[in-house]
N, C-alpha and C positions, 0 to 999 in steps of 0.2 A: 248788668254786664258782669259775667265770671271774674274773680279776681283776676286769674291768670292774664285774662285778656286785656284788664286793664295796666298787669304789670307789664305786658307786653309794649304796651302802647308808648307808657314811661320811657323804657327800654330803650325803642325807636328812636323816638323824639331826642330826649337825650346825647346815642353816640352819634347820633345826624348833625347834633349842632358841635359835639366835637369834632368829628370828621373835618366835616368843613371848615370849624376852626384852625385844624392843624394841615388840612390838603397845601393849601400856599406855601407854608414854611417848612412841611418837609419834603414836597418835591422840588425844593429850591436847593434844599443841604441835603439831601439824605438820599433820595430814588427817586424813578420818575414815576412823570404820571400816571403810566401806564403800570405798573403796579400797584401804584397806589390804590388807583380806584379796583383792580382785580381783587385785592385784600381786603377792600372796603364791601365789594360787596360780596366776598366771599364770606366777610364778617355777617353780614346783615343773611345771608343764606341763611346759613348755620342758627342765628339766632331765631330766623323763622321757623326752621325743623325740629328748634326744640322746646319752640312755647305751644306749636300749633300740630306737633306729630301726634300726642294723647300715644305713644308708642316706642320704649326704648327702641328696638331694632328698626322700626320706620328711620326714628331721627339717626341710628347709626349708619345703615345703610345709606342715606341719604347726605350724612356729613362725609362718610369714606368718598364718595364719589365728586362730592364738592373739593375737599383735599387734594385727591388723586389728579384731578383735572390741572386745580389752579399749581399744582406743585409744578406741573409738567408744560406751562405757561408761564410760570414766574421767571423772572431771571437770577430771582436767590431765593428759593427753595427754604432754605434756613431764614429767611428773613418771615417769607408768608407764613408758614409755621410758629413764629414767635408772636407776629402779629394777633393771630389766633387764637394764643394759648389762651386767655380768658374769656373767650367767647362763650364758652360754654361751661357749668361745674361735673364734677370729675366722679358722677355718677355710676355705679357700677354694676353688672348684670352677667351673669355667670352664660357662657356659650355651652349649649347643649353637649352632652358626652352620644347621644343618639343611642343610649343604651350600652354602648361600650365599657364609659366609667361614668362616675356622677354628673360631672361636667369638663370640658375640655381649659377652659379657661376665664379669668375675670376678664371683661372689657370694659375700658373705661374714656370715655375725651380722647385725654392724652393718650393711649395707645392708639388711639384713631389718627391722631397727629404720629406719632412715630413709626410707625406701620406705613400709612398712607404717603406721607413727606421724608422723613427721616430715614427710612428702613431703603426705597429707591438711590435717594441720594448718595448713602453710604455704598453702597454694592459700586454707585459709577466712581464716586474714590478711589475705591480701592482698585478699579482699571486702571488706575492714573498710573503710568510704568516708574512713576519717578515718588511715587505713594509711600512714605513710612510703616512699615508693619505694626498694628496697634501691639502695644507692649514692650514695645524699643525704645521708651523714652524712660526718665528714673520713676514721674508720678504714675505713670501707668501701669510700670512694675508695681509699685505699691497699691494699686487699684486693682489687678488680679490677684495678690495676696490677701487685701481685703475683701474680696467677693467671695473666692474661692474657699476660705474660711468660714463665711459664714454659710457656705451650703455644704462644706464637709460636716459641719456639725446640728444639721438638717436631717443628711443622710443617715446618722446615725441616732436618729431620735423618731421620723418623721420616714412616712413611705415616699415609694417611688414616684407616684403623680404628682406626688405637693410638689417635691424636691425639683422637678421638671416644670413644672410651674412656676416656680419661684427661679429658676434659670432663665424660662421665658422673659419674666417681669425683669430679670435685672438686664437685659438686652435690653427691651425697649426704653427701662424706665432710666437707665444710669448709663448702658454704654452706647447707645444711639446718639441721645443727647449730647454727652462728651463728645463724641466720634467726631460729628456732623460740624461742631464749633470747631473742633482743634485742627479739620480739615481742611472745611470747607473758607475759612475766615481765611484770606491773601494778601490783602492790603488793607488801607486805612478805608480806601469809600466799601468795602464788605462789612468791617465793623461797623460804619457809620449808619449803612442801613439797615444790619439785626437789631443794630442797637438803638435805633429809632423806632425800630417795629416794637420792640419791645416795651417802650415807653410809654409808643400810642396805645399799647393793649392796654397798660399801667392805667394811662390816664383814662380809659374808658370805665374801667372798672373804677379808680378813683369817684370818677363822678357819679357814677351810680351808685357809689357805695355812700359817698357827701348827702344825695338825694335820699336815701336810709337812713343815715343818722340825723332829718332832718324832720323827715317826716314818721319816723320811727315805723317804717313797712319793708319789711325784708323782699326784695323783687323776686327772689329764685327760690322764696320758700315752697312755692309751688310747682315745682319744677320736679322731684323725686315720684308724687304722685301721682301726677300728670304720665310720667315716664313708665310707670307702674314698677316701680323699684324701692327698693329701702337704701336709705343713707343717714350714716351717723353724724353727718356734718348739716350743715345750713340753719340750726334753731336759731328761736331769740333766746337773744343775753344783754341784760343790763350793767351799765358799769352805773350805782347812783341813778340818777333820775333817767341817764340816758340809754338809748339803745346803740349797742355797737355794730355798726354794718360789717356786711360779710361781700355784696355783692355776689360775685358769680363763683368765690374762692370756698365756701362754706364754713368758715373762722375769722373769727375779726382778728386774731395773731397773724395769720396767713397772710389777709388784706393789707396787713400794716406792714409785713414782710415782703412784701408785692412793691408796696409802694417805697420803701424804703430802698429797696433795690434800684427801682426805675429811677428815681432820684440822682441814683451815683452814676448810673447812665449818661442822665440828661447832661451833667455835668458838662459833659464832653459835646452832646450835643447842641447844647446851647453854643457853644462857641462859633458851629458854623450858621446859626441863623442870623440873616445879616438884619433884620429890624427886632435890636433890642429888648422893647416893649412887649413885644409876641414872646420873643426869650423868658421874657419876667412873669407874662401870665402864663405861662407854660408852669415854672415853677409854682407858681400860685395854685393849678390846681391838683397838681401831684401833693403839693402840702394839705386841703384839702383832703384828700382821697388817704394821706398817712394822719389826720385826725379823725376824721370819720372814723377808726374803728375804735379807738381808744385804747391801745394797744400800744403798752410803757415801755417794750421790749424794742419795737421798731423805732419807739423814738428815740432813745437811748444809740441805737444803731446807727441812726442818721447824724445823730450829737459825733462819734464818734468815725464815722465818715467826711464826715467836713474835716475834723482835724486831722487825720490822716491824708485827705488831699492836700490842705495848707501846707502841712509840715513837711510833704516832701516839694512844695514847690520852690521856688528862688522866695528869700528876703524871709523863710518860714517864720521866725520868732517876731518880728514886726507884724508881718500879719498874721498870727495866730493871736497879739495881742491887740492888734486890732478887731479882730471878729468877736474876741471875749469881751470889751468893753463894750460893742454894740449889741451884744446878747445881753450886758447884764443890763442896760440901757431898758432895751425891750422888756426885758422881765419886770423892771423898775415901774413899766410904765402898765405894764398890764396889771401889777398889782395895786396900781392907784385907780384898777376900772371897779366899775359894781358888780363885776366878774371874776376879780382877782383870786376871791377864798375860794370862790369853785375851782378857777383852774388849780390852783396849789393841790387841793383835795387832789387831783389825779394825776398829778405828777410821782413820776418814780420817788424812793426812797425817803421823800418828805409829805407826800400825802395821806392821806388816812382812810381812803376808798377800799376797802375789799383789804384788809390787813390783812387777814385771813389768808389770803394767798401766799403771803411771804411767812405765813408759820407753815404751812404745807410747803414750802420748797426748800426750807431750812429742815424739817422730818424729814423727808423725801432725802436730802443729802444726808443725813448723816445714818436716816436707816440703809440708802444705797451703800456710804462704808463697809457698812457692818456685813453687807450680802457679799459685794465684791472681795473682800479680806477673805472669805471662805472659799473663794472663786477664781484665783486672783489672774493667773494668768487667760485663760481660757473660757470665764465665764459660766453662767449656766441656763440651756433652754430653759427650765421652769422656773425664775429667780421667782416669777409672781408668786409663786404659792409659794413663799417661804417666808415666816411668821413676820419677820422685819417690814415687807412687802406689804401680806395682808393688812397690817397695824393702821397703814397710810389710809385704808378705805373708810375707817373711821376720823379722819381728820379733814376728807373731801367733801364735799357739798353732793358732787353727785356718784358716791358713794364709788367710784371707781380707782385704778389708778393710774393717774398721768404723771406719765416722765415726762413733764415739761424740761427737759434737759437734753441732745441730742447726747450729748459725750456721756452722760451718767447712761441712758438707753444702752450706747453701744457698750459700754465696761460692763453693764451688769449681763447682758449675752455674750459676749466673747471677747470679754478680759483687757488687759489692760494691752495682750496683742493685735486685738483689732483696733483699740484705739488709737497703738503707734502708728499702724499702717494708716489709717484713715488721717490722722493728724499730719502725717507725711505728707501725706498728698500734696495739703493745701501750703504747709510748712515750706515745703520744697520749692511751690511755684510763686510765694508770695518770695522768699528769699530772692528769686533769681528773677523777679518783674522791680524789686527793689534795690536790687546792684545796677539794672539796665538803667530807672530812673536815675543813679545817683552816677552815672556814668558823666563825666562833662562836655562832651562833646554832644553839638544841638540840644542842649537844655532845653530850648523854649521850643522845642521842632511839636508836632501834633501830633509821630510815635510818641513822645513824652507826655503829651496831656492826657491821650486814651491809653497811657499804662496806669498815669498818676489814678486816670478815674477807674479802672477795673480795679486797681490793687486798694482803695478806699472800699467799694463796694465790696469786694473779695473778703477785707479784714471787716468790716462791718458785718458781714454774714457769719461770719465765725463765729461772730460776739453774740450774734440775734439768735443761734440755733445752741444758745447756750442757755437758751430762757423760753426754748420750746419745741417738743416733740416734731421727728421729720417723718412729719405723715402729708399725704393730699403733695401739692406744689413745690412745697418748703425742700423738698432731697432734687426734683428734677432740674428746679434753678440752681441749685449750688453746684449741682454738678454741670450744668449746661456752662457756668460760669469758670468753672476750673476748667474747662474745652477751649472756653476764650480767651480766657489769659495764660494759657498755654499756644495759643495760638499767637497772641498780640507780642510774646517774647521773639519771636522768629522777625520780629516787624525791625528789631533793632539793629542787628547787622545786616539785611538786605529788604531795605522798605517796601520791595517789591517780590520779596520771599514767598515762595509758595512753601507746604508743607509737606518736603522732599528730604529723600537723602541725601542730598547737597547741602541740607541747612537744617539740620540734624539739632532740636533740643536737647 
């Protein structure tokens, strides 16, 4: 039997027994049935057209059309969409120019999702008569600063087609996404069922990625040639004896940043499942799914998402030292297993796995000074060729250079003014989700628990994309999420606010 066929089967097996593990509890809290199973077996479509099409534009044609239907059958659009974001890897295949120019543009997954869901959805928004004009709030002012910059300095390096292409990509890839969250999200049961969708995609990928590092078989390695495509993501990589799963993301950083996210989610979703137990294996296998890739970055993220949820909630210092004594408990005890010195090995800052990476990110920051001090406001298209740069490729493994840094990335192309604008962004809506929470009136209400849990996830992702390049998934979730908790601030002076000029962020 072909590999493929056999990962196929994996595949199946697998999200069938999650499905049905999660159908009961979250069409109880979160959407009904009848979405549920549309997204479910819109899931299972898609994954059949892309193990069994042997044909990128078979499976694309055929995923647009799966999208387009169920977008226009769903009753939250933004929710089926999320659900699906990892159903498939983010494969990419250049659209014919028919002779005109080279090609017209990359397509990839996600723009199948944003084009197909997101791109309709937005157009009926902004019919809304009572619709906000995107760029009338303060982060979105700073979000067309930050665009618009980085393709003024495009223009003048770079021809006419790229620069239109790259205008293309930042519609679908950054302003869809936002749009769609900060519009479409009205109340608490809209977050509750993106924010479920999103989790069940988490967990699905989780487990297949758990199944990966277990059996050491990458499922979607064969996925790119099958497709007849080239892709720089999906290999194996070892951390030590082990292989780190990628699932359907093609990075075990990505996986773990996936999972790490869907975590500060569930947070909030747990609360409305009314049988506990189901709640606790829920987290079970999300934890699961953020081990499996072994990825120091996300777990560091999730470390620092718990205490950011505690600490903004009632009684913080009690239970913040409550949850540290039963961490250190646990760690106590793990290190009295015959497991102990391994897990230490792979622990951040105190392990000894892969040291090597932390002298490449320690070079990496301080040759980045040295570029950006010449650079300083504005940056430069070519930083890579510049000897401080090339130097790094000698200190890599695989001979290239990675800005595992998203903030060193953006200072070293366009200066230390795209990094105010982009830090803005997030600066701005974390400030103003963090005066709501500490607002006192309805403390303990459920706007306050789905802010306390975005604005965790929100500062967690800050911290995670500080410790790896925004390529592949890693830029469309942050921004999706800065949509959301842009949206979720509206929830506080009118719990029933829609996203109007009556209730103007």
């Amino acid at each position: 039997m072909p590999e493929i066929i056999r990962s196929l089967l994996v595949v199946l097996f697998i999200a069938g027994f999650v499905f049905h593990f999660a159908r009961a509890p979250l069409t109880v809290s979160a959407q009904s049935r009848k979405d549920f199973d549309l997204r479910r077996n819109s899931w299972f479509g898609i994954t059949l057209l892309l193990f069994l099409s042997n044909n990128f534009w078979i499976f694309a044609i055929g995923t647009a059309f799966i999208l387009s239907l169920g977008a226009r059958k769903d009753s939250n659009p933004v929710a089926f969409g999320m659900v699906l974001l990892l159903a498939a890897p983010l494969v990419t295949a250049q659209v014919s120019g028919l002779g005109v120019v080279n090609y017209l543009v990359d397509l990839n997954y996600f723009r199948l999702i944003s084009l197909c869901v997101f791109l309709p959805l937005a157009l009926r928004l902004r019919k809304d008569k009572d619709a906000v004009r995107f760029g009338s709030t303060a982060p979105e002012k700073l979000l067309i600063v930050y665009l618009a910059m980085g393709l003024i300095r495009q223009i003048l390096v770079d021809s006419s087609t790229n620069t239109m292409r790259s205008a293309l990509y930042l519609v679908t890839d950054v302003i869809l996404p936002y749009y769609v969250a900060s519009r479409s999200l009205k109340n608490v049961a809209s977050f509750r069922d993106v924010m479920a969708s999103l989790v069940l995609a988490s967990a699905l990928a989780g487990a297949l990625g758990f199944f990966e590092f277990l059996k050491k078989w990458l499922l979607y390695s064969n996925i790119p040639g099958a497709l007849g495509v080239e892709w720089g993501l999906g290999g194996y990589l070892s951390r030590g004896e082990n292989l780190r799963a990628v699932a359907s993301t093609g990075q075990a950083i990505i996986l773990g940043y996936v999972m790490a996210v869907a975590i500060g989610l569930y947070i909030f979703i747990s609360k409305s499942i009314p049988n506990k137990k189901v709640a606790l294996i829920g987290f079970g296998v999300l934890a699961l799914g953020l081990l499996a890739p072994l990825s120091r970055g996300p777990w560091m993220g999730v470390l620092l998402l718990a205490i950011v949820y505690i600490g903004t909630g009632p009684d913080a210092a009690k239970n913040l030292t409550k949850a540290g004594v039963l961490v250190a408990l646990v760690f106590l005890l793990v290190l009295a297993t015959p497991y102990g010195s391994t897990i230490v090995d792979h622990l951040p800052f105190i392990g000894t796995l892969e040291s090597d990476n932390v002298l490449y990110r320690e070079r990496l920051f301080n040759n980045s000074m040295k570029v950006i001090a010449d650079n300083l406001w504005f940056g430069s298209y070519d930083f890579l060729s510049t000897p401080e740069m090339l130097e790094l490729k000698f200190t890599y493994d695989g001979g290239i250079i990675d800005l595992v840094n998203t903030y060193i990335a953006i200072t070293l192309s366009g200066g230390i003014a795209s990094l105010f604008a982009f830090v803005g962004i997030f600066v701005w809506i974390v400030l103003k989700i963090y005066a709501a929470i500490k607002k006192p009136k309805d403390s303990d209400s459920e706007i306050k628990l789905l802010q306390r849990s975005l604005l965790a996830t929100l500062i967690a992702i800050l911290f995670m994309i500080a410790t790896a390049s925004s390529i592949s998934l890693i830029p469309i979730i942050y921004w999706f999420m800065a949509g959301s908790c842009a949206a979720a601030l509206r929830l506080t002076a009118t719990p029933n606010a829609q996203f109007s000029k009556k209730s103007k962020v």
